[in-house]
N, C-alpha and C positions, 0 to 999 in steps of 0.2 A: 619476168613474172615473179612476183613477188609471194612465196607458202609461207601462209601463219600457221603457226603452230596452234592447234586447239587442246584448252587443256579438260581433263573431262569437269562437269557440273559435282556439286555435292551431291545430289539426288542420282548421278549415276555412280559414283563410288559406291553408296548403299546397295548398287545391285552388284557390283563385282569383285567387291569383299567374301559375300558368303560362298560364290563361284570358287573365286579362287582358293578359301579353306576347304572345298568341298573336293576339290581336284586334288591338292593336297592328301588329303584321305584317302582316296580314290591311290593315288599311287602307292601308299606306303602299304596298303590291304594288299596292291599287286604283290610287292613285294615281301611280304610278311612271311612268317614259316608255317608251314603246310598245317594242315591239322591232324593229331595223331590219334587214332582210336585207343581210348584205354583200354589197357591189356587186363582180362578177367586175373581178379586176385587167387593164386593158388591157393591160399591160406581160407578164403573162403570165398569161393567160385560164384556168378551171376548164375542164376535162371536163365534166364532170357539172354539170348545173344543169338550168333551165326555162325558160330563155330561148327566143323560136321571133325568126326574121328574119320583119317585113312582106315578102312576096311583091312589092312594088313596088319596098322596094329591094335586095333580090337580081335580081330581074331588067336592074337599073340597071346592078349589079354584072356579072352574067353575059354579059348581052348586050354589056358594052365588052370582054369580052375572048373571047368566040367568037360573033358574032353570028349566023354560018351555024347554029347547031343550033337558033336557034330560038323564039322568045316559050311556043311551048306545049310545045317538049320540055323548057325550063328549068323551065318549069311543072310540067311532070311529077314533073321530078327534086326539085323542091323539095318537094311534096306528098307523095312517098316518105321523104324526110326528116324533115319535120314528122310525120308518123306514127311512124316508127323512133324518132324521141327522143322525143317525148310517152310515149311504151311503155316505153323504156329509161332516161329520164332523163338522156339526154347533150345537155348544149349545141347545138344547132343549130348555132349558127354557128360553133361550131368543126369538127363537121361536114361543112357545105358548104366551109370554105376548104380543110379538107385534104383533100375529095373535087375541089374545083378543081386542089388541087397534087400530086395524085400521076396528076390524068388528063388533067395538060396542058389543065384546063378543057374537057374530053369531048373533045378532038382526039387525044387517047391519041397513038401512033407510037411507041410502045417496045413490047415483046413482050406487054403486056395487050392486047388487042382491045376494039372496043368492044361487040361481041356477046357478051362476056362477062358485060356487068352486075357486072365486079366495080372496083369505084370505088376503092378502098383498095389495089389491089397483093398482096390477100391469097394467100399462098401462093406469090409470085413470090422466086426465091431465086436470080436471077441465071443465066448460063451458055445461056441459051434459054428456059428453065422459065416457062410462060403463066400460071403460077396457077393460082387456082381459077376456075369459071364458076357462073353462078347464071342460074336460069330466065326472071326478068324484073327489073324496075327495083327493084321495090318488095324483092324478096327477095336484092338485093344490096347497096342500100340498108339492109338489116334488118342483113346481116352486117358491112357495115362499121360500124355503127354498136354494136352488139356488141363488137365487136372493141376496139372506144375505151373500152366500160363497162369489158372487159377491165383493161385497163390503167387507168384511172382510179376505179376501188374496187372491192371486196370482195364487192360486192353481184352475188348471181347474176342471169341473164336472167330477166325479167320476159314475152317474148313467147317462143314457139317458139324454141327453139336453132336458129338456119339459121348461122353462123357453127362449120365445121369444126373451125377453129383456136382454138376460144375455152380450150379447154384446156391447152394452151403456154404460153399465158400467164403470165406470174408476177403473179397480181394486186397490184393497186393501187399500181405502179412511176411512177406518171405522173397523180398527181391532176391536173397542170398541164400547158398547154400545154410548157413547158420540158421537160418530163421525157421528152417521146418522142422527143425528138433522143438518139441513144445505145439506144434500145431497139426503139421501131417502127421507126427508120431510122437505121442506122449513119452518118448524115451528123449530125457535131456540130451544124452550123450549122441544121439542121432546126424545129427551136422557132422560131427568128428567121425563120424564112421562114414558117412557117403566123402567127406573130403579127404580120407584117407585111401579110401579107393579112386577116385578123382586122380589123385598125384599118379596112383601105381600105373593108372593108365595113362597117362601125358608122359610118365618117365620113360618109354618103350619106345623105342626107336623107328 
């Protein structure tokens, strides 16, 4: 018995040319190198990320600069945070520095209170004006924390709206820390002051 050899048509090359660059591709993706998340710039830090601080050293952090409030109230406040950015997807530690630096690291003495729960200054517009107040920790925590998705993207709230002010806003003005100097606080020098506390807390072991 006699096999011919069949050779393929022209009209089926057309189909197993793009097949075969297609598998081609197909392998070299298997093999390619992984994809790396980029690492937040210390020089000036995302908004937005998944980063959470170990609870040991925040408290390293918190407790050298207001020791009177406390191992379990820093614990509170940190616990209320890690939940608000877990929900809303903002950086933690950008978070807690600038809820450090707008409440005098909970020593407040400017016209916020501390029975206001509000961490952020929100709604204080100088002249006397207290702000806003929120019920407890965890729900002042939520709106400052809002308040920063605010400004650092596009993306609406993901938990209850408790942030008043979230629509003033001009979104996504401030992906970086740099950029809320000039808009959350009319102090230029503002970016360099929360990323200066930024580092002091990542550099703690």
């Amino acid at each position: 018995m006699t096999t011919t050899l069949r050779l393929p048509r022209v009209s089926e090359l057309f189909l197993w040319v793009p097949l075969t660059v297609a598998l081609a591709l197909t392998s070299c993706a298997t093999f390619s190198a992984p994809y790396e998340r980029p690492v937040t710039n210390p020089s000036d830090p995302a908004v937005m990320g998944r980063d959470e601080v170990p609870l040991d050293k925040f408290l390293a952090f918190a407790l050298s600069k207001n020791p009177s409030y406390g191992r379990q109230g820093w614990t509170n406040i940190w616990t209320a945070y890690r939940d608000a950015c877990r929900t809303e997807g903002v950086s933690q530690s950008v978070a807690l520095v600038q809820m450090s630096l707008e409440t005098n690291y909970l020593k407040f003495g400017g016209t916020v209170q501390a029975s206001q729960n509000n961490f952020a200054g929100l709604g204080v517009t100088g002249g006397g004006v207290k702000g806003l107040s929120f019920p407890d920790i965890r729900t002042g925590a939520l709106a400052h924390v809002q308040h920063l998705k605010a400004y650092g993207s596009w993306d609406p709230p993901s938990g209850p709206l408790v942030d008043p002010r979230f629509k003033y806003v001009k979104r996504g003005t401030a992906p970086t820390v740099s950029g809320l100097a000039g808009t959350w606080a009319a102090d230029r020098s503002y970016g360099e002051k929360l990323t200066r506390l930024y580092r002091q807390l990542q550099s703690l072991g």
